[in-house]
BAMARTI-682621 format. One record per residue (C-alpha): residue in three letters; x, y, z. Coordinates in steps of 0.2 Angstrom, whole numbers, padded with zeros to 4 digits, always signed. Example, Ala and Ser with C-alpha at 12.3 -4.5 7.8 and 13.67 -1.06 7.14 Angstrom:
2
Ala+0062-0022+0039;Ser+0068-0005+0036;
END
This chain:
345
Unk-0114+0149+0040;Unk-0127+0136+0036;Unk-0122+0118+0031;Unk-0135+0104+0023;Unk-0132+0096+0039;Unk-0139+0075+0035;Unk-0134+0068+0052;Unk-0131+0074+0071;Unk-0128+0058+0078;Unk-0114+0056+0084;Unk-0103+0039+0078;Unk-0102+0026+0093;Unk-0089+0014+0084;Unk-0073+0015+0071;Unk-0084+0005+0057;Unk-0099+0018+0063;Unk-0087+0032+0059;Unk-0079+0024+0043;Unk-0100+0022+0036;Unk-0102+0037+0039;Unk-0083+0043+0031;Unk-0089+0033+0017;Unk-0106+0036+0014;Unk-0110+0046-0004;Unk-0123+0060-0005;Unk-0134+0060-0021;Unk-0124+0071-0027;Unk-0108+0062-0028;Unk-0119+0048-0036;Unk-0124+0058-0048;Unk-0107+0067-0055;Unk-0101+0048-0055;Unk-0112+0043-0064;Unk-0108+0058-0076;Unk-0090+0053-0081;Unk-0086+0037-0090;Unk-0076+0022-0083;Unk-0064+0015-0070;Unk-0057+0024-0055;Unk-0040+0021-0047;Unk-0033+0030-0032;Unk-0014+0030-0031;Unk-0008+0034-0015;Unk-0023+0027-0004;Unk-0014+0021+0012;Unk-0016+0035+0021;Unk-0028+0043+0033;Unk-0041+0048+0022;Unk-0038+0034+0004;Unk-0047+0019+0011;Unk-0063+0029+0016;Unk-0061+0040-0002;Unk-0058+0022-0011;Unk-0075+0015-0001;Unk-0084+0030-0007;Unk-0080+0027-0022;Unk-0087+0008-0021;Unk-0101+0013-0014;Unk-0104+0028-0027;Unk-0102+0017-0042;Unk-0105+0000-0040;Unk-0103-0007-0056;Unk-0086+0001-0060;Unk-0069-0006-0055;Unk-0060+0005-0041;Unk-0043+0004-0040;Unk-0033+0006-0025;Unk-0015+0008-0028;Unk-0001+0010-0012;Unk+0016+0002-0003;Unk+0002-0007+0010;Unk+0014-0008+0022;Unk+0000-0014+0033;Unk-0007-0027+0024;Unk-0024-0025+0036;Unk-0028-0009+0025;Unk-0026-0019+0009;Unk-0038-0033+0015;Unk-0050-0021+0023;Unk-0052-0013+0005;Unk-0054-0030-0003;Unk-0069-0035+0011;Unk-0078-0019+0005;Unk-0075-0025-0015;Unk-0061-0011-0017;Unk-0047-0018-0029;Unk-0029-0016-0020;Unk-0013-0015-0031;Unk+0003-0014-0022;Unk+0016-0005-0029;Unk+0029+0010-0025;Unk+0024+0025-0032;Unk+0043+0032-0034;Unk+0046+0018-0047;Unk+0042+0023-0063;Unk+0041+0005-0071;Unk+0029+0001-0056;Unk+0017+0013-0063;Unk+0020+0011-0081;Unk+0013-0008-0075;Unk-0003+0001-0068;Unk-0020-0001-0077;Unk-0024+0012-0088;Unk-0039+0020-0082;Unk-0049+0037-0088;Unk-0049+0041-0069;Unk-0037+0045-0057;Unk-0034+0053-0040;Unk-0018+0056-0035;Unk-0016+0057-0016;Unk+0002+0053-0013;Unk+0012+0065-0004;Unk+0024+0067+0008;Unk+0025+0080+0023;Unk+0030+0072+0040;Unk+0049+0071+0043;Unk+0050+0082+0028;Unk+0065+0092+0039;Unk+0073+0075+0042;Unk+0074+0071+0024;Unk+0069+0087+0012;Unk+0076+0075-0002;Unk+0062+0061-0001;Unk+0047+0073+0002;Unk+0052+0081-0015;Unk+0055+0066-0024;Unk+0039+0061-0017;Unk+0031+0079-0023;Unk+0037+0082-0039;Unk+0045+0065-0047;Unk+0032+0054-0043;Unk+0019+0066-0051;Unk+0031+0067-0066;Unk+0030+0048-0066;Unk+0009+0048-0065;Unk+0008+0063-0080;Unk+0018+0054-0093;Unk+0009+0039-0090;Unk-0006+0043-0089;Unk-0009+0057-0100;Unk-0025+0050-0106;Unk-0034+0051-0091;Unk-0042+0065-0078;Unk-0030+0067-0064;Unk-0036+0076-0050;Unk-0023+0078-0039;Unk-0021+0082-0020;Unk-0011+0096-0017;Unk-0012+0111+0001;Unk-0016+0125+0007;Unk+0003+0129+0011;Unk+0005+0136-0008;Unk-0001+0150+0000;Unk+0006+0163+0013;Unk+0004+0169+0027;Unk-0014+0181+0027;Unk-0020+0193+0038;Unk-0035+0184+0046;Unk-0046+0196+0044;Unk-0046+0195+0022;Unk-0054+0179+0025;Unk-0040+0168+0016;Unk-0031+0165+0000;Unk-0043+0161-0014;Unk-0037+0153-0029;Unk-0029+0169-0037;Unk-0019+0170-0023;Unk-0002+0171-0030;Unk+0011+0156-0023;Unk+0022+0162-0012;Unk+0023+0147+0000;Unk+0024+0148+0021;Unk+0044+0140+0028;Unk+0050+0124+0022;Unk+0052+0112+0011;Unk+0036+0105+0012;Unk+0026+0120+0003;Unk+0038+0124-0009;Unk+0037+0105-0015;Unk+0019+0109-0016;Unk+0021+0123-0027;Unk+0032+0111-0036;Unk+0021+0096-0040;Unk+0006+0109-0043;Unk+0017+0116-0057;Unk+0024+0101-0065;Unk+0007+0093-0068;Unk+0001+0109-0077;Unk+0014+0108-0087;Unk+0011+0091-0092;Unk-0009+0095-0094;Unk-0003+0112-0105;Unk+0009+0101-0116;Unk-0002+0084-0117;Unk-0020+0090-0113;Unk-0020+0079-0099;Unk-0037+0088-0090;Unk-0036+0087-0073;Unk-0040+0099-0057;Unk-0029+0103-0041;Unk-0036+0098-0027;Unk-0032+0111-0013;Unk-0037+0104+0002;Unk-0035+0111+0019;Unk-0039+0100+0037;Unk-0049+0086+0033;Unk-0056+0080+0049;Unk-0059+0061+0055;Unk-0062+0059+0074;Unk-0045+0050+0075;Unk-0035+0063+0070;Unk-0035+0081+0065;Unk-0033+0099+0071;Unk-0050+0098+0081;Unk-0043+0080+0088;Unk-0026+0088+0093;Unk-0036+0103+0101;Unk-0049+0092+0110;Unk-0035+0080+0118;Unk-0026+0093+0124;Unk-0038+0101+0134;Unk-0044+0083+0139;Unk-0029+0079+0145;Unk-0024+0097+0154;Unk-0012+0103+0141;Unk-0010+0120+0136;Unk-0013+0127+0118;Unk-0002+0137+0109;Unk-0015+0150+0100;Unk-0001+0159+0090;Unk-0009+0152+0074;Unk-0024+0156+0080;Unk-0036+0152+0065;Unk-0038+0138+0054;Unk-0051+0131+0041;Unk-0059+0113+0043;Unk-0069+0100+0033;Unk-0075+0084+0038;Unk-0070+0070+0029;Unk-0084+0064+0022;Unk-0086+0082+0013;Unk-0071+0082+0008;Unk-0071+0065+0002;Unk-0087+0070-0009;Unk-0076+0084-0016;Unk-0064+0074-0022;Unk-0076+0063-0032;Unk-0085+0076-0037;Unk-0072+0085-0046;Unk-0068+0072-0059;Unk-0083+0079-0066;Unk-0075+0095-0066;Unk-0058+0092-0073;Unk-0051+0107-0086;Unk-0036+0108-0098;Unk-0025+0115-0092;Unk-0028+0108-0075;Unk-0033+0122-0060;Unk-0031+0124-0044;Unk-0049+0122-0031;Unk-0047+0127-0014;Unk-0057+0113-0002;Unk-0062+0116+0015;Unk-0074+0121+0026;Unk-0085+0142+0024;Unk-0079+0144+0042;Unk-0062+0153+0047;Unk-0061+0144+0067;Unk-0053+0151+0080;Unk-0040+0139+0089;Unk-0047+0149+0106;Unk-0064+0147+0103;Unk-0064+0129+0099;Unk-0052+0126+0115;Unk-0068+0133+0127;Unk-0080+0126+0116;Unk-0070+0109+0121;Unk-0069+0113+0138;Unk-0087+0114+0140;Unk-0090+0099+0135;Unk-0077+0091+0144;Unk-0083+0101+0160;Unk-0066+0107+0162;Unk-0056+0124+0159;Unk-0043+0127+0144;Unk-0024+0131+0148;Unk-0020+0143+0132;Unk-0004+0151+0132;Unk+0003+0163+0116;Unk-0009+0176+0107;Unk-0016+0176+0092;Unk-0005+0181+0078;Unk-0011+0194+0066;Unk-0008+0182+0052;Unk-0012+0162+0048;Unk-0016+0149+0034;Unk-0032+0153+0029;Unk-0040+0147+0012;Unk-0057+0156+0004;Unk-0068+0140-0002;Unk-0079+0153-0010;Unk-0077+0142-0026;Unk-0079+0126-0021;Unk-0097+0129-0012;Unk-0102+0138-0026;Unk-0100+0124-0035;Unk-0103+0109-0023;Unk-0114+0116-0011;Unk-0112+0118+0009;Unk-0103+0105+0020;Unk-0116+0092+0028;Unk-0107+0093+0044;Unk-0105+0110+0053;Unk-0091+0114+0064;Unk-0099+0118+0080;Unk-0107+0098+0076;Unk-0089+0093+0071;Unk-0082+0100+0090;Unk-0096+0089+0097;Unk-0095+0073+0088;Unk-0074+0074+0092;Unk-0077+0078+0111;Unk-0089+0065+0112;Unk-0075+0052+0104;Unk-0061+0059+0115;Unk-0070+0060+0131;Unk-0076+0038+0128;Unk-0056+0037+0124;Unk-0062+0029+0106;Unk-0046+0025+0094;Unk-0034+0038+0086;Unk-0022+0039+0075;Unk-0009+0044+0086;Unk-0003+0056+0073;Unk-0003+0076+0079;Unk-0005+0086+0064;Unk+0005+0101+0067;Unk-0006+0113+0063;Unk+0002+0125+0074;Unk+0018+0126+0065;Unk+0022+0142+0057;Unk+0042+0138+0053;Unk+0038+0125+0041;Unk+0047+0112+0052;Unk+0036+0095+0049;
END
């Protein structure tokens, strides 16, 4: 399918690919500039808040953003500051840390918890559903649009083309997804009892050259290891869409709140995108497994209705992360799991 494709150079540099991460279309500009007042992330230390909190910056200039996180590393917090982000430090799981927030008529709610989740299923619910209990009653006056997955939804045959909204949720194994399903329903309760308006974010694979599923496909071939193919499909966005998406949806906020699938118009096969690698690389791939007749897919169908095409396609995706893997650029060290079909994170 055809993307608005803006750029096919490739990034060179970490500040090149955070630009870039960063950089608003017109269109999120515009929707910004739509919805009244001051934006505050909460939840912004991880992989893709600081570039979202920068888009933000860039988009609006003249409003206050709002970064609100733990900052366990202080770098991130400064980095936001150099680039006229506002950081707040605080922990999320305390409710008298955010009943001290700024009350904003934005908000985007990122926090969430899914690594370790089978070393400790108690703190990724807490983190799920209590902290989003936390955010509603105190900020029932504002848009909330908050983060949620594509693990709400089972298991598909690949071939249907992925859950779409309407999907009913019947999450895949573990505790992560059904805290999922948990956090999506306690904020539309609150927005059903308080009016809050607000929109659920569904967002599946988001990919910045340090990380993601294409990164944990690329490196392995790279580096010789074999790919397991059993989850042999998945959907993918760059980050810089989905960062648009997110901005964009304040505009878009309902009472009750509901639920927008965000990703990429392509289902991609794990296979495909292993040879596509190896080409590039000039090497072979070592896939083990087969494909199995099921995977989690999302249908986006909504979302590029109503936001348009990607401006970065998949097959320029695969050769912007080879070129970063093959110059040994920075990563985030942190394998996505994308593979995993037990719920074991």
């Amino acid at each position: 399918m055809a993307t608005a494709e803006t750029s096919r150079s490739a990034p060179r540099t970490v500040d090149d690919l955070e630009e870039l991460l960063s950089r608003p279309t017109a269109a999120v500009v515009a929707d910004l500039a739509a919805v009244d007042g001051d934006i505050m992330l909460l939840g912004v230390g991880g992989k893709m808040g600081p570039t979202l909190a920068r888009m933000a910056r860039r988009a609006a200039p003249d409003r206050r953003i709002i970064a609100v996180a733990r900052f366990s590393d202080p770098a991130v917090a400064a980095a936001l500051e150099t680039h006229g982000v506002e950081p707040i430090r605080a922990d999320l799981l305390d409710r008298a840390a955010i009943a001290r927030l700024p009350r904003v008529p934005n908000v985007i709610l990122m926090a969430g918890h899914k690594f370790g989740t089978s070393d400790a299923p108690s703190h990724t619910w807490a983190t799920n559903t209590i902290l989003p209990v936390f955010v509603a009653e105190a900020m029932a006056e504002s848009r909330i649009v908050a983060f949620s997955t594509g693990n709400v939804y089972p298991f598909l045959p690949v071939a249907a083309g992925g859950a779409t909204e309407d999907e009913p949720l019947l999450p895949a194994p573990g505790d992560y997804a059904a805290s999922c399903i948990g956090r999506e329903r306690v904020l539309r309760w609150y927005s059903e009892t308080r009016g809050t308006p607000g929109l659920i974010y569904r967002l599946n694979y988001a990919i910045d050259l340090r990380y993601g599923v294409l990164h944990d496909i690329g490196r392995r071939v790279r580096d010789g290891e074999p790919i397991d193919v059993t989850m042999g499909h998945v959907n993918v966005i760059w980050q810089g869409d989905a960062n648009a998406v997110a901005l964009r949806c304040l505009r878009h906020c309902t009472t009750p709140t509901e639920p927008l699938n965000v990703t990429g118009p392509e289902t991609t096969s794990v296979r495909a995108a292993a040879h596509a690698f190896a080409e590039h690389f000039g090497t072979r791939a070592i896939i083990t497994g087969e494909e199995a007749p099921t995977a989690l897919l999302s249908d986006a169908s909504r979302a590029l209705e109503r936001f348009g095409p990607p401006t970065v396609s998949v097959a320029t995706l695969i050769a912007w992360q080879a070129d970063w893997l093959a110059r040994r650029m920075p990563t985030l060290a942190k394998p996505t799991g994308f593979e995993v079909r037990d719920g074991s994170f």
